[in-house]
C-alpha positions in Angstrom: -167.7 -118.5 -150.1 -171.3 -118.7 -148.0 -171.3 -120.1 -144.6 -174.4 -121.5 -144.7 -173.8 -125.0 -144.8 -176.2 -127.1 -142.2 -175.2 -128.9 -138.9 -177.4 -131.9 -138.2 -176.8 -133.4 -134.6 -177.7 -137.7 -134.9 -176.3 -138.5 -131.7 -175.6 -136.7 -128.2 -173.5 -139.9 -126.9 -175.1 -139.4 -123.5 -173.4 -135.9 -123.0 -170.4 -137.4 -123.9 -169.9 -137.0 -127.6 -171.8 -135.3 -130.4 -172.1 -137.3 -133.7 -173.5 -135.0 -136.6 -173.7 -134.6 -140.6 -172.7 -131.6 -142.1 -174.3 -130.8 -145.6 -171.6 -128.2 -147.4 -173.8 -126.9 -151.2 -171.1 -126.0 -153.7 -168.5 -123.3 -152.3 -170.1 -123.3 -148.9 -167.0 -122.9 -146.2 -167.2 -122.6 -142.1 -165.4 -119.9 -140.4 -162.1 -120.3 -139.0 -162.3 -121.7 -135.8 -161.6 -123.4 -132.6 -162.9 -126.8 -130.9 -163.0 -125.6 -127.1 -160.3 -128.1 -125.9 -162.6 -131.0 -127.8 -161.2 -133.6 -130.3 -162.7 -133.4 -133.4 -163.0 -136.4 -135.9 -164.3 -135.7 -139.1 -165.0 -138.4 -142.4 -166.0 -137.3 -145.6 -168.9 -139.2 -146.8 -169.7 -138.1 -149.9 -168.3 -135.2 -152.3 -165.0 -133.8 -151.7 -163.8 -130.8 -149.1 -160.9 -128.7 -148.5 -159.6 -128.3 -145.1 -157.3 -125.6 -144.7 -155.3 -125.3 -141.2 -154.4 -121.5 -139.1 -151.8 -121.3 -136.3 -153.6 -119.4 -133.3 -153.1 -115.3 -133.7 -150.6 -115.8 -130.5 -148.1 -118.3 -131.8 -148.0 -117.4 -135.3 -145.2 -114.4 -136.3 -146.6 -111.6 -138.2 -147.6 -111.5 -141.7 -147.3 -109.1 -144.7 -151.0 -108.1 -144.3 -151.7 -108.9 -140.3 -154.1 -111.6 -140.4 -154.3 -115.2 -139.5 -151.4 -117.2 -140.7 -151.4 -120.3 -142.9 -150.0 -123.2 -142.4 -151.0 -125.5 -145.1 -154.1 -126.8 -147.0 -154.9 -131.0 -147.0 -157.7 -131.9 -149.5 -160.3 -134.2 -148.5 -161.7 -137.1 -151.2 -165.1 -139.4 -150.7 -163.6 -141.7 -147.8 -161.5 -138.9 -146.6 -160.8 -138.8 -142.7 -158.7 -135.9 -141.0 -158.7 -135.3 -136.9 -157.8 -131.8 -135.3 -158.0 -130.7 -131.8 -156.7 -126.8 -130.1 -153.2 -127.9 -129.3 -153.1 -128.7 -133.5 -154.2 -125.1 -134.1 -157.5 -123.5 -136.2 -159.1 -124.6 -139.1 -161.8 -123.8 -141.7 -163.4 -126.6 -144.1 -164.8 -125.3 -147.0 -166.1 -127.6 -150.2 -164.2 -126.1 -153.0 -166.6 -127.4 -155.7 -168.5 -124.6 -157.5 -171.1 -127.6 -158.6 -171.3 -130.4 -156.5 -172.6 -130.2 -153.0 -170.8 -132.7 -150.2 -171.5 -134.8 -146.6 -169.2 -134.9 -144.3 -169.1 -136.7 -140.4 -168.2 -135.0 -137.5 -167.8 -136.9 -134.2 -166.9 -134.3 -130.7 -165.5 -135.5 -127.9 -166.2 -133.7 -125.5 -169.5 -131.6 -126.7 -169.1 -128.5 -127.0 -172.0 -125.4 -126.5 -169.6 -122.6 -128.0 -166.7 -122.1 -129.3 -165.1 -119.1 -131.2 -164.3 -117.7 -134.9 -161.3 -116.0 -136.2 -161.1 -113.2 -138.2 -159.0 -114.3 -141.0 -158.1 -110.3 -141.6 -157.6 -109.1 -137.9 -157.4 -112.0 -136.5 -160.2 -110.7 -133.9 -161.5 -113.8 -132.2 -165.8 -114.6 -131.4 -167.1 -116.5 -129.2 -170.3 -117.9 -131.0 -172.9 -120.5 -130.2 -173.2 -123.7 -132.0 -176.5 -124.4 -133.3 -178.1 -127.3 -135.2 -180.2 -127.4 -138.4 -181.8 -130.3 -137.4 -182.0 -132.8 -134.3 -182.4 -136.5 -134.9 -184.3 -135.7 -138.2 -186.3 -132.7 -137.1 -186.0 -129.5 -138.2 -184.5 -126.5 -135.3 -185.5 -123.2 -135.8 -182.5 -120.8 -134.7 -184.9 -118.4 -132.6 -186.5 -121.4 -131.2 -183.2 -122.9 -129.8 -181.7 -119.2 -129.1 -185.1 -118.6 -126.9 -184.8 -121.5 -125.0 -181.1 -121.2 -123.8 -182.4 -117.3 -122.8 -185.2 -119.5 -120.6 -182.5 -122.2 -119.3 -180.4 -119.0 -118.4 -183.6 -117.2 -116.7 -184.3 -120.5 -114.5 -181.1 -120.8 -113.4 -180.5 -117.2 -112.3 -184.3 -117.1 -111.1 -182.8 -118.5 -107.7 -180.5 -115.8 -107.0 -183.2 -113.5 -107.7 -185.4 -114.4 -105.3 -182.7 -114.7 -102.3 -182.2 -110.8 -103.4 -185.8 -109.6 -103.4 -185.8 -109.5 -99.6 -182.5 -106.9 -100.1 -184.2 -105.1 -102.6 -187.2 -104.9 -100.6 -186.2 -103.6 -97.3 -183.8 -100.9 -99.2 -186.9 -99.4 -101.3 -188.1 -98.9 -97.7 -185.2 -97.6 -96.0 -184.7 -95.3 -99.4 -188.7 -93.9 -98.7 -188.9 -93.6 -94.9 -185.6 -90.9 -95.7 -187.6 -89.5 -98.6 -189.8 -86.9 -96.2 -186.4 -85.9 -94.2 -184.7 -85.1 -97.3 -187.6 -83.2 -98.5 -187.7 -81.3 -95.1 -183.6 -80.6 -95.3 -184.1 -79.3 -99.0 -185.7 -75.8 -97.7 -183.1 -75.0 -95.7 -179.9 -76.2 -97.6 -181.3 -73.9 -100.4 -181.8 -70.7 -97.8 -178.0 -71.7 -96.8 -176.9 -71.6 -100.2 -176.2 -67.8 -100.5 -174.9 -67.4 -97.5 -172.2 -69.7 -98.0 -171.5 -68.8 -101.3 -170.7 -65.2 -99.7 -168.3 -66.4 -97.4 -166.9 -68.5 -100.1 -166.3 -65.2 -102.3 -165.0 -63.5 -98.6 -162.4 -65.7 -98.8 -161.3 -65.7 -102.1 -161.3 -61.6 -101.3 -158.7 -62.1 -98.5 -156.5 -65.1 -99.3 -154.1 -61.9 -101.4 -153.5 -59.8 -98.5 -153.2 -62.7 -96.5 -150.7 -63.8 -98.4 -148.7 -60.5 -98.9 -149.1 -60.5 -94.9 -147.2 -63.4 -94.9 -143.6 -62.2 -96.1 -143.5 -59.7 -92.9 -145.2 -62.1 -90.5 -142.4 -64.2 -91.1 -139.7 -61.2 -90.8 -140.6 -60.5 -87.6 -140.1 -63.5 -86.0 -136.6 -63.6 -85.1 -137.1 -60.1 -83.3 -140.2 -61.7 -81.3 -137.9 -64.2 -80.5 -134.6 -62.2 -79.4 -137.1 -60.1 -77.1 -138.8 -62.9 -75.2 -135.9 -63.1 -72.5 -136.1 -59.2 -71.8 -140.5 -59.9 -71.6 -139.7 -62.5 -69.2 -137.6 -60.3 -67.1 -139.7 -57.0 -67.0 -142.2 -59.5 -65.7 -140.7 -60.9 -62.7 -139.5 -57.4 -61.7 -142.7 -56.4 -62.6 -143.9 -58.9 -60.0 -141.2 -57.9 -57.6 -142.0 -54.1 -57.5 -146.0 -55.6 -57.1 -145.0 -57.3 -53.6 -143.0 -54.6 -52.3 
């Protein structure tokens, strides 16, 4: 089935709601999907559509194949109403007609700028934009409306920006009054280098006979020990035979 049906906002509700027609050609579908914590009303104007219902990835038990699950299929005549909201599930409305194309109205409440799209394989979840065909009659190019949320998004970080570029500034200047001392130290860290790498390699050398050192060092211990009181003595009579 194509997705390429068309979303045609009529009313914004004064931010409260969004009122649109949705124009479904024969076997055009939507994706599953979500309503971002919105309720969504929908009426069937002309035509027929299918919608078909999907318990969230996290609540449903596994299936045979590991997708999205199921959970029942309501068709929807000329007249038609049907009402869903997140705590309902997912859903995807398709028009099941391989011949006649069909209108449907969609009322939002709250609007929504996003929501997201369900694998119906994986179950892997999107969070997609929602765009419009057309606004009050007048035809919305996609790159049009994706360029200007990129400018809203610019404006409203431009602040933040600016409070930064006194930051930015006064480390570029820090970072080139130490440029010319680096430079200087470079010289001598590279004369230094060989020099330490031979006393590196010195060390290496010795760290075996230290350790076989370390066996005997140990050893004689106790008998440095056991002769400290006789040192101690031959010192004071050392000391004795000084004064006479």
């Amino acid at each position: 089935m194509s997705c390429r049906y068309t979303r045609n906002l009529v009313d914004e509700g004064n931010g409260k709601f969004n009122l649109m027609l949705l124009c479904w050609g024969p076997s055009q579908a939507s994706c599953i999907h979500d309503h971002t914590d919105a309720h969504c009303f929908m009426k069937i104007l002309s035509g027929e559509l299918e919608e078909v219902r999907y318990e969230w990835p996290e609540n449903a038990p596994p299936t045979d194949c590991g997708g999205m699950r199921m959970v029942g299929k309501t068709p929807l005549h000329t007249n038609g109403v049907c009402y869903i909201n997140d705590s309902l599930g997912l859903h995807r409305v398709c028009n099941p007609s391989d011949s006649d194309p069909a209108v449907s109205l969609h009322l939002y409440c709250p609007p929504f700028s996003s929501c997201q799209v369900f694998d119906e394989v994986t179950g892997k979840r999107t969070k997609c934009p929602v765009t419009f065909f057309s606004k009050y009659g007048k035809k919305i190019k996609y790159c049009e409306t994706e360029c200007a949320v990129q400018l809203l998004a610019s404006v409203a970080c431009l602040p933040a920006s600016v409070a930064c570029l006194p930051a930015s500034v006064a480390c570029l200047s820090a970072s080139v009054a130490c440029l010319p001392a680096s430079v200087a130290c470079l010289p001598a860290s590279v004369e230094c280098l060989p020099a330490s790498v031979a006393c590196l390699l010195a060390s290496v050398a010795c760290l075996p006979a230290s350790v076989a050192c370390l066996p005997a060092s140990v050893a004689c211990l106790p008998a440095s020990v056991a002769c400290l009181p006789a040192s101690v003595a031959c010192l004071f009579a050392s000391v004795a035979c000084l004064s006479a």
